[in-house]
C-alpha positions as CSV (number, residue, x, y, z in Angstrom):
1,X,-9.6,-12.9,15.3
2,X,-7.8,-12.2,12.1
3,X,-9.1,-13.1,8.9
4,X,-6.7,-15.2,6.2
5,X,-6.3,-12.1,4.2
6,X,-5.0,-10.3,7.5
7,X,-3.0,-13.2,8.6
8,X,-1.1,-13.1,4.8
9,X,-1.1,-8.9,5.3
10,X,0.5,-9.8,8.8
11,X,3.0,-11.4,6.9
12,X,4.5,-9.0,5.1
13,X,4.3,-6.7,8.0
14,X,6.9,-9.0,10.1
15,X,9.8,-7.4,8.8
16,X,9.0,-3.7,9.6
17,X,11.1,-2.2,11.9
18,X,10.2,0.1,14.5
19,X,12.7,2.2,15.8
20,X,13.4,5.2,17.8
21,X,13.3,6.9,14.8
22,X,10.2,5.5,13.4
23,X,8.5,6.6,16.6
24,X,9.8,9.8,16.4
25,X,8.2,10.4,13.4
26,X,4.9,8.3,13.7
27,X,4.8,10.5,17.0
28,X,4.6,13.7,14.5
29,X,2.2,12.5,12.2
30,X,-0.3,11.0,15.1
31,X,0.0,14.9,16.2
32,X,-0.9,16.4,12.6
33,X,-2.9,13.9,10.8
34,X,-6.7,14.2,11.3
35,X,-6.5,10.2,12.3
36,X,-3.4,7.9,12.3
37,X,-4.6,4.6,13.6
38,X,-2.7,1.8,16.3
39,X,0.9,0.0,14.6
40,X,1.2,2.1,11.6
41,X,4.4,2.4,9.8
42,X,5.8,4.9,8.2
43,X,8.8,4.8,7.0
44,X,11.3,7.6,6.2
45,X,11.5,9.9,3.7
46,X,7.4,10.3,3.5
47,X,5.7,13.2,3.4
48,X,2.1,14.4,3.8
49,X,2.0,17.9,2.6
50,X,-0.5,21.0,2.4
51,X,-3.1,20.1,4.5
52,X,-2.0,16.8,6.8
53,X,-5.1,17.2,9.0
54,X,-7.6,16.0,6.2
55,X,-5.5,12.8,6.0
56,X,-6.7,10.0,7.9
57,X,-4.8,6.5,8.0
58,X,-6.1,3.5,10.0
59,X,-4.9,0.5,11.7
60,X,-2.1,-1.7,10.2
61,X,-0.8,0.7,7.5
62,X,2.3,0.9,6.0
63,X,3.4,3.4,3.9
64,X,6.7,3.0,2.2
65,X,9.7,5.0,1.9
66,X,9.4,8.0,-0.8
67,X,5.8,8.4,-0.6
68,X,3.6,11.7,-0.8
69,X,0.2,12.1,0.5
70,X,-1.1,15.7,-0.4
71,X,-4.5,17.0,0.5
72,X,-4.1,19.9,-1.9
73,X,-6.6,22.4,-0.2
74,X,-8.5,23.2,3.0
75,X,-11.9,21.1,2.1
76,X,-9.8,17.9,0.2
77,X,-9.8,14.7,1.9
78,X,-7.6,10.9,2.0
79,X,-8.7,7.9,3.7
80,X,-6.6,4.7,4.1
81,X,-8.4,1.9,5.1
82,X,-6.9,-0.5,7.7
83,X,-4.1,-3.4,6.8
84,X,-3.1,-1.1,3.8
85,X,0.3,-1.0,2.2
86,X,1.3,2.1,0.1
87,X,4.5,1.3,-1.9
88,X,8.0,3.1,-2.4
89,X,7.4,6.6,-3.9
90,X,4.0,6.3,-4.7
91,X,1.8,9.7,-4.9
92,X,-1.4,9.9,-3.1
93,X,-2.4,13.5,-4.6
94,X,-6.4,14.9,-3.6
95,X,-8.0,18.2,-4.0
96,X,-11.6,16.7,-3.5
97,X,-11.8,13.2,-1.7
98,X,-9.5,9.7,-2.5
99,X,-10.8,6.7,-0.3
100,X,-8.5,3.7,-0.2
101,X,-10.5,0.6,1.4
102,X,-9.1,-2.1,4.3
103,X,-6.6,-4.7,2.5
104,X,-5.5,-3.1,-0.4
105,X,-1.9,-3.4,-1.8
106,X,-1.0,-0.8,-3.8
107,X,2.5,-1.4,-5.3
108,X,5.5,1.5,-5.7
109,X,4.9,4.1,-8.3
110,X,1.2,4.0,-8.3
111,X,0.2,7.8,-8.8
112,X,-3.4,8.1,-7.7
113,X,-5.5,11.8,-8.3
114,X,-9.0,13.0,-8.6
115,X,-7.9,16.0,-10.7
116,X,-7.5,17.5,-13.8
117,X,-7.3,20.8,-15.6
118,X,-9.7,21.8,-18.7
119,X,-7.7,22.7,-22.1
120,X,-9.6,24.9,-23.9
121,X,-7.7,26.6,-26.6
122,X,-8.8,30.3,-25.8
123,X,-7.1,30.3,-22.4
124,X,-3.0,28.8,-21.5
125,X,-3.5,25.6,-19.7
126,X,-2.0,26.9,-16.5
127,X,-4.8,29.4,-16.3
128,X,-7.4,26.9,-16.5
129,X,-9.8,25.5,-13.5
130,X,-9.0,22.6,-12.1
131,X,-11.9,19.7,-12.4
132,X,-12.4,17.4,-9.7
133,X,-14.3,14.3,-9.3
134,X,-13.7,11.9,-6.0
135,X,-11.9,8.6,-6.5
136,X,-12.7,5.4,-4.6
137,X,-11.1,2.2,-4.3
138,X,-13.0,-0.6,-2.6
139,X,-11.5,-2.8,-0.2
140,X,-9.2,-5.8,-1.5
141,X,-7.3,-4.3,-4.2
142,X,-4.2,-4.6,-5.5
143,X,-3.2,-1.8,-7.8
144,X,0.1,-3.2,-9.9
145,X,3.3,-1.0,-10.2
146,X,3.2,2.4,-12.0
147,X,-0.2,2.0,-12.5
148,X,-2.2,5.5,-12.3
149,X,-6.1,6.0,-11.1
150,X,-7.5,9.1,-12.6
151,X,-10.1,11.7,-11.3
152,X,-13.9,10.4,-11.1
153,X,-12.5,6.1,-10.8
154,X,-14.6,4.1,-8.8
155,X,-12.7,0.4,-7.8
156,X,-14.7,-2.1,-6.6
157,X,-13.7,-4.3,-4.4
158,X,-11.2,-7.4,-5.0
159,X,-10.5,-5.6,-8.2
160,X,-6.9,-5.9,-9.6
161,X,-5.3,-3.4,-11.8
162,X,-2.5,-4.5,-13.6
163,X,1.3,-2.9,-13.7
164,X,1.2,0.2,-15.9
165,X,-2.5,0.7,-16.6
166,X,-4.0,4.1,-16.5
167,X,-7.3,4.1,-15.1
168,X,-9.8,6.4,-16.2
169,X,-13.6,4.6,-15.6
170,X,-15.0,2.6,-12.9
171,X,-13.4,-0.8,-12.7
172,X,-16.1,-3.9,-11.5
173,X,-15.7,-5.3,-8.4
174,X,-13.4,-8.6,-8.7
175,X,-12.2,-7.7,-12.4
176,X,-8.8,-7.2,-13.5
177,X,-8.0,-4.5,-15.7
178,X,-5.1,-3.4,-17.7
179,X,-3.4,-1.1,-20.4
180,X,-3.7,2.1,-21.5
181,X,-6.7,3.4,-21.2
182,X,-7.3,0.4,-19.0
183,X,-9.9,-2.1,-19.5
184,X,-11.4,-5.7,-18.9
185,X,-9.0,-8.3,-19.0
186,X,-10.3,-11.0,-17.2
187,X,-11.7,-11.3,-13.9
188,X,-10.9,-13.1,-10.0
189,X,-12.1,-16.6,-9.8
């Protein structure tokens, strides 16, 4: 039986459309991904680059048209938890380990990485290490449009980050956060 949260997810999955096409490519991905669960959707114009068998995507996920999920390297990992929507053109980019929990909306333009480079001044930026630390995003979250999740961000869950914010330290479970850097703004009664 669903839950009410599912039955309102359920809801905004009544419009999808699966056609011949969408099978096609949901065909594809089942082939390439490491998991890609029962009535995902994906629409067109998605990609999953570099390394699309260290991506897995469960049950009920919709990922919307111009999105990019990248596992940049062989040992990098993304997890999307079940009744999921990605939105339009939102970028999904890991080089250590990004977990999305069950539930979450994540609006369009979200850019979400666990990456970095150092800047020293001895060295030109582009010839600097890239620093990773794994993000996490508990189940229940909605992440508000443009917002970005930086490397090392822990979400807990029911959390809500607000339009625009740029998230760069663990967000409470249940509180809402916002602005640039983002931070407390009130909390889910």
């Amino acid at each position: 039986m669903l839950s009410l949260r599912e039955m309102r997810n359920d809801q905004l999955r009544k419009h999808l459309i699966f056609t011949k096409k969408h099978n096609k490519r949901l065909k594809k991905y089942k082939s390439v991904l490491r998991k890609c669960g029962n009535n995902v959707h994906i629409d067109k114009n998605v990609k999953v680059l570099r390394y699309p068998q260290n991506v897995s995507i469960e049950d009920d996920v919709v990922i919307k048209e111009g999105s990019r999920v990248c596992a940049c390297n062989e040992s990098s990992h993304i997890s999307i938890g079940q009744h999921t929507t990605v939105g339009y053109h939102t970028f999904i980019f890991s080089s250590s380990s990004i977990i999305i929990g069950k539930n979450c909306l994540i609006a369009p333009f979200v850019y979400i990485v666990d990456s970095d480079h150092e800047i020293s001044r001895d060295l030109p930026i582009n010839q600097q290490a890239n620093i990773t630390a794994d993000v996490q995003i508990g189940s229940d979250v909605w992440i508000g449009t443009g917002a970005k999740i930086l490397k090392g961000v822990t979400i807990g869950h029911g959390a809500v980050i607000a339009a625009g914010a740029v998230v760069s330290t663990d967000v409470p479970s249940y509180h809402i956060f916002g602005g640039v850097p983002a931070k407390k703004i009130g909390e889910r009664k």
